[in-house]
DOVEXVO-692611 format. One record per residue (C-alpha): chain; x, y, z; residue number from 1; residue in one letter. Coordinates in steps of 0.2 Angstrom, whole numbers, plus 5000, padded with zeros to 4 digits. Example, Ala and Ser with C-alpha at 12.3 -4.5 7.8 and 13.67 -1.06 7.14 Angstrom:
BEGIN
SITE c    x    y    z   k r
SITE A 5062 4978 5039   1 A
SITE A 5068 4995 5036   2 S
This chain:
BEGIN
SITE c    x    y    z   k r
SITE A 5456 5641 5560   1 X
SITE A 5444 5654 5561   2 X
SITE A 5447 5654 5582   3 X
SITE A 5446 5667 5595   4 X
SITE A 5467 5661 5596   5 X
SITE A 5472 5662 5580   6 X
SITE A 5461 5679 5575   7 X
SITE A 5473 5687 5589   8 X
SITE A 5488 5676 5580   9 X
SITE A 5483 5686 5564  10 X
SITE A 5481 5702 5570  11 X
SITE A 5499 5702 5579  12 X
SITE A 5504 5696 5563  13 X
SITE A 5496 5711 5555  14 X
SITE A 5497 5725 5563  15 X
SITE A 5513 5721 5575  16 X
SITE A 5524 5714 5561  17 X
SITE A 5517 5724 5548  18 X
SITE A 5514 5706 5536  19 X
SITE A 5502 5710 5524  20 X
SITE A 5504 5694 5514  21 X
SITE A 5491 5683 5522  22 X
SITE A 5480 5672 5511  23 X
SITE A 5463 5672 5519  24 X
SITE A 5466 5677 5533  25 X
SITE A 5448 5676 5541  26 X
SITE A 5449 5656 5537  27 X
SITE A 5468 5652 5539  28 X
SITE A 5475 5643 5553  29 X
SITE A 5490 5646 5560  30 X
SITE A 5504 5636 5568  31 X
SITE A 5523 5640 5573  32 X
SITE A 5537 5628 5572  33 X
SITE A 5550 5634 5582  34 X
SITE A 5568 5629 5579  35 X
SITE A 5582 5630 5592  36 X
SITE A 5600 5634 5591  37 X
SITE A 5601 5621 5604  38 X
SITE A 5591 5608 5598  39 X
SITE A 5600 5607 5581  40 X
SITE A 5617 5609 5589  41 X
SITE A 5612 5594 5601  42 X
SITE A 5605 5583 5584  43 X
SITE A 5620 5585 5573  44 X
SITE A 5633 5583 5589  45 X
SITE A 5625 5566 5592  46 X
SITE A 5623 5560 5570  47 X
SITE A 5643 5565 5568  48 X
SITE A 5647 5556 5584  49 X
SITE A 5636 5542 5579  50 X
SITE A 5647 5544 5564  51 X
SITE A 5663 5543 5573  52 X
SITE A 5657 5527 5584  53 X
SITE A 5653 5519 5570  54 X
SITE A 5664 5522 5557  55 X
SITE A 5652 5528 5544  56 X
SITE A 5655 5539 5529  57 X
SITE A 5644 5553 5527  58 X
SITE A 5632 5565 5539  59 X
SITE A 5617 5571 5530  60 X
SITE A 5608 5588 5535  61 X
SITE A 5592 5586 5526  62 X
SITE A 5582 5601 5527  63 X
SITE A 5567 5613 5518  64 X
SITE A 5580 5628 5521  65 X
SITE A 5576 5634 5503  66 X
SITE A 5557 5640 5508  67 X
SITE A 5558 5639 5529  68 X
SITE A 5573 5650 5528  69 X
SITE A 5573 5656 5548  70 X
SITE A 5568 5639 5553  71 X
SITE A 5576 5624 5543  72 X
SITE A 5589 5636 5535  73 X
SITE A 5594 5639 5551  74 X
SITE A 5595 5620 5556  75 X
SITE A 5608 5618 5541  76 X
SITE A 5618 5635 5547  77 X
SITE A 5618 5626 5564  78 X
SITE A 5624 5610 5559  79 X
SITE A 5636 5615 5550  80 X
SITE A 5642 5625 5563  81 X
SITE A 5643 5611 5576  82 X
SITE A 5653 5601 5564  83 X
SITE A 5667 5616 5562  84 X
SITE A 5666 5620 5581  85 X
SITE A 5667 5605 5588  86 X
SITE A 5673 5592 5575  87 X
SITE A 5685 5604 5567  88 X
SITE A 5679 5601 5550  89 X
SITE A 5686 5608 5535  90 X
SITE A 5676 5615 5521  91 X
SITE A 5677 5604 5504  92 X
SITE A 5681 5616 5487  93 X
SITE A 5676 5631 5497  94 X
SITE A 5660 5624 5505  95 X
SITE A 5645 5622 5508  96 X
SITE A 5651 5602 5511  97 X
SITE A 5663 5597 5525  98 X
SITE A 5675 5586 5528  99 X
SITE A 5682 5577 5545 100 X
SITE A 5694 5563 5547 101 X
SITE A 5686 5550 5560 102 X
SITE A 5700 5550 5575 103 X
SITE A 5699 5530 5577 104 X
SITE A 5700 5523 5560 105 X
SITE A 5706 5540 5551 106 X
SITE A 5694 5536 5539 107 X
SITE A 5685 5553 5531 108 X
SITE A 5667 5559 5535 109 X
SITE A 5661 5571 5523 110 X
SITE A 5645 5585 5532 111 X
SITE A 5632 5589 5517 112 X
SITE A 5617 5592 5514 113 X
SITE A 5603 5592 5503 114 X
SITE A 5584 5599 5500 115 X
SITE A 5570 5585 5506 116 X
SITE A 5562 5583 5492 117 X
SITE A 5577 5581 5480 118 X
SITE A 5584 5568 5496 119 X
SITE A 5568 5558 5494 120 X
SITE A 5573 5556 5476 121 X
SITE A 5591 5551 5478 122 X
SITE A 5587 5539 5492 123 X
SITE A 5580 5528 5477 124 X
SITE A 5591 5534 5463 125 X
SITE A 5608 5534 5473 126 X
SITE A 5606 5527 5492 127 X
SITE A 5622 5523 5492 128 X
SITE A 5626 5541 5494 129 X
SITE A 5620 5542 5509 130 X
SITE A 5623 5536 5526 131 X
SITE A 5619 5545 5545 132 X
SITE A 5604 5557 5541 133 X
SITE A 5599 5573 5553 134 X
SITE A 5583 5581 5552 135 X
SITE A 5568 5589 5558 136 X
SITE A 5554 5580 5566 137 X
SITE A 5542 5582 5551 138 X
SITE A 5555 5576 5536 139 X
SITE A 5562 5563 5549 140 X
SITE A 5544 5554 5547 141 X
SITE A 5544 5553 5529 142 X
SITE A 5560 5549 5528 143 X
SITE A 5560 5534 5539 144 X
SITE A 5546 5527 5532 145 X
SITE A 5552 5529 5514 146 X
SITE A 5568 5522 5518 147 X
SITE A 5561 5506 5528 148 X
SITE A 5550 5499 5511 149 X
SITE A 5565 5501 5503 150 X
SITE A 5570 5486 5516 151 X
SITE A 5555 5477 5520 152 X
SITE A 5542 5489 5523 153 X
SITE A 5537 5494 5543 154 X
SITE A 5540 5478 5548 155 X
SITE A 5559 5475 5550 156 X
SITE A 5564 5495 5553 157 X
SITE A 5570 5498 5571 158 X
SITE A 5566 5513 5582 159 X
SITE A 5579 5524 5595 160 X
SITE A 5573 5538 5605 161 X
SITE A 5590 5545 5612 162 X
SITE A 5594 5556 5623 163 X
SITE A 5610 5561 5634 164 X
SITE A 5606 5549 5647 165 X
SITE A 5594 5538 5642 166 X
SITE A 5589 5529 5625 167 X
SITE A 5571 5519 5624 168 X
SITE A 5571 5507 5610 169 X
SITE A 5555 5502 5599 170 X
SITE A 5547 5495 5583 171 X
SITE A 5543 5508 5572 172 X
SITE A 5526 5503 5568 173 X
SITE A 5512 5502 5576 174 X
SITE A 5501 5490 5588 175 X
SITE A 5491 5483 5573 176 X
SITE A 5477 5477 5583 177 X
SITE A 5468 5467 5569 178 X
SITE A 5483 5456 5569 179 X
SITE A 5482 5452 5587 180 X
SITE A 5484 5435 5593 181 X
SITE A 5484 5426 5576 182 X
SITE A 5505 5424 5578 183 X
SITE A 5508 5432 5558 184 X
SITE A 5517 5448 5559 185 X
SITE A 5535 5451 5557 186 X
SITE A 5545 5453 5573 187 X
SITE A 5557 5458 5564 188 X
SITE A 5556 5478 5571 189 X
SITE A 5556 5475 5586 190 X
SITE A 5571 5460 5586 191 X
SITE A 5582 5474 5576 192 X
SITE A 5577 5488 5591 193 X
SITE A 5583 5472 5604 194 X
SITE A 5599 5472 5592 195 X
SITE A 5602 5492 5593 196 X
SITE A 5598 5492 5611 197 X
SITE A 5612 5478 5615 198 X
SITE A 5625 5489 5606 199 X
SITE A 5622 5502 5614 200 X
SITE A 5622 5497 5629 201 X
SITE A 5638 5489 5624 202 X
SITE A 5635 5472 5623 203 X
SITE A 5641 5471 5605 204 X
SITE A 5644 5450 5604 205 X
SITE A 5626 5450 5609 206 X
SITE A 5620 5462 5596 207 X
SITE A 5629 5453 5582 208 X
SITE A 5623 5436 5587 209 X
SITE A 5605 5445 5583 210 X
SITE A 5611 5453 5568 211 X
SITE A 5617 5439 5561 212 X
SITE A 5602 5428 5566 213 X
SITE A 5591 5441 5557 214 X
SITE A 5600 5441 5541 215 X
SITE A 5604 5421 5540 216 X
SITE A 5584 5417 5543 217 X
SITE A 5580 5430 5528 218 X
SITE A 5595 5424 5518 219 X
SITE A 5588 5406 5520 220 X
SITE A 5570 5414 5512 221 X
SITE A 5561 5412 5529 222 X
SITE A 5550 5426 5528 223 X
SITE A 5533 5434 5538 224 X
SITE A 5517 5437 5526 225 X
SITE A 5522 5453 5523 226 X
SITE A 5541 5452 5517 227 X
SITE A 5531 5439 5504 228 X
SITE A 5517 5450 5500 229 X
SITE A 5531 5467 5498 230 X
SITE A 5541 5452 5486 231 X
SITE A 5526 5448 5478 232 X
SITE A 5518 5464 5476 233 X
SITE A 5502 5459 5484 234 X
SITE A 5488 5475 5488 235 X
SITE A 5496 5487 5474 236 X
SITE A 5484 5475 5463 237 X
SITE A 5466 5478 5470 238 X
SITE A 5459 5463 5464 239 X
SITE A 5469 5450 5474 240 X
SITE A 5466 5444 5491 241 X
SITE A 5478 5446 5504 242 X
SITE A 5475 5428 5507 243 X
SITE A 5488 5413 5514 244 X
SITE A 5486 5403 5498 245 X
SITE A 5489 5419 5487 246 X
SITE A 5505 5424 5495 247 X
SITE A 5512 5408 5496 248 X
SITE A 5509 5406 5476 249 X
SITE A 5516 5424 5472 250 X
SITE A 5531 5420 5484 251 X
SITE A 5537 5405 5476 252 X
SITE A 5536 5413 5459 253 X
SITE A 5547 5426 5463 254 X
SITE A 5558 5420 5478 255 X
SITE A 5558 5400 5471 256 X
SITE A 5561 5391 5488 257 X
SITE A 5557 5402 5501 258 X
SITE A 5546 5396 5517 259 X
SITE A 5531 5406 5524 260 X
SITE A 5533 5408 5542 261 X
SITE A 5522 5414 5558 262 X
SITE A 5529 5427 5569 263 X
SITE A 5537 5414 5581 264 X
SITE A 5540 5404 5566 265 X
SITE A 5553 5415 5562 266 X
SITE A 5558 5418 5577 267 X
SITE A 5565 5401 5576 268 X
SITE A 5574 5405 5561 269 X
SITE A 5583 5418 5568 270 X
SITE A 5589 5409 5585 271 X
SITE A 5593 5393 5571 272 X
SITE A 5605 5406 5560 273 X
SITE A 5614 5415 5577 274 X
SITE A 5626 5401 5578 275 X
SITE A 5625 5397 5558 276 X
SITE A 5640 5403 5547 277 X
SITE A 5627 5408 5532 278 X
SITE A 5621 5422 5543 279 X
SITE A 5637 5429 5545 280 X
């Protein structure tokens, strides 16, 4: 705002464009968020694949398109698109929806989508309608996060970068530096990242020995400080202390039986449950 850039930004805007409908324009800053044909196209080829591979339900375009008409409207005009083109979908009672019938298992796929701030709400009303997502860079953050406290919390959501060729595979959170060295956090994130890496490298026997070593360890109520303190509501009350002794007394009230573990503590627990029939 109120640069020597965005001055000639405003003036372009102004006098090239003839927009005359600009707040404050002496103190307003500007960006531009461009939107590609070819970005979107590439993003809902790989979801409706990943939805093919996978044998999942639904592909979600999630999108503003109702205010950022020429940029997020044109990201759901895309994907739709894409799934007609390539996927021969077929429109459901005249449209918007589609529908495609998955060529392996020829179970259907149905191709919506839905307004952000109304998917935010459903996610917690009705997740169950929903299953691969496709967005922009922006909703995609929110989203992600939103969706792993319905989980967990940070802790146990895993992260993909994909591309055509290459795929790098992360924790979502980040490096947590106060937490170094004292063997606490959940490895959970970046044990589930190992997991999606493995399968898609096609190592699926691997991946579901991980799986299953995840989900046995927190079946059995083996669980890192914070899947206790998200259980037992700890640091929504501001008068508590995030302490050891608190979580361990607020875990036991509300997940009777459950063990406390470090970060290679439950480690452990995962290798322990990979060969164990309750993880299945």
């Amino acid at each position: 705002a109120e640069s020597d850039a965005v001055k000639k930004v405003i003036n372009f805007l102004r006098y090239e464009m003839n927009v005359t409908e600009i707040r404050f324009p002496d103190t307003s800053g500007l960006g531009i968020k461009p939107v590609s044909r070819e970005g979107s196209a590439r993003l809902m080829r790989k979801a409706i694949q990943y939805a093919i591979d996978y044998d999942r339900g639904s592909v979600t375009l999630v999108h503003k398109g109702n205010i950022m008409k020429y940029t997020e409207g044109a990201f759901r005009t895309w994907g739709y698109e894409v799934a007609t083109n390539e996927f021969g979908a077929e429109l459901i009672d005249g449209g918007p929806w589609r529908k495609i019938r998955n060529p392996t298992t020829d179970r259907e796929i149905v191709i919506k989508d839905v307004i952000a701030d109304n998917f935010l709400q459903q996610i917690l009303l009705r997740p169950e309608d929903y299953d691969v997502i496709a967005t922009l860079n922006l909703n995609g953050d929110y989203i992600s996060d939103a969706l792993a406290a319905q989980v967990g919390g940070m802790g146990i959501a895993p992260g993909a970068n994909m591309a055509d060729s290459v795929a790098v595979f992360e924790a979502t959170h980040g490096t947590a530096p106060k937490y170094a060295g004292k063997d606490r956090v959940n490895p959970g994130s970046i044990i589930l990242s190992a997991e999606m890496m493995l399968r898609y490298m096609g190592w699926t026997e691997a991946a579901d020995l991980v799986l299953r070593g995840v989900g046995g360890a927190i079946a059995a109520k083996t669980v890192t400080y914070d899947l206790a303190r998200a259980r037992a509501g700890i640091g929504a009350r501001g008068t508590r202390v995030d302490s050891a002794r608190a979580v361990e007394a607020d875990l036991e009230r509300l997940m009777p039986g459950a063990t406390l573990v470090t970060t290679s503590g439950f480690g452990d627990a995962v290798i322990e449950h990979m060969g164990s029939a309750s993880g299945r």
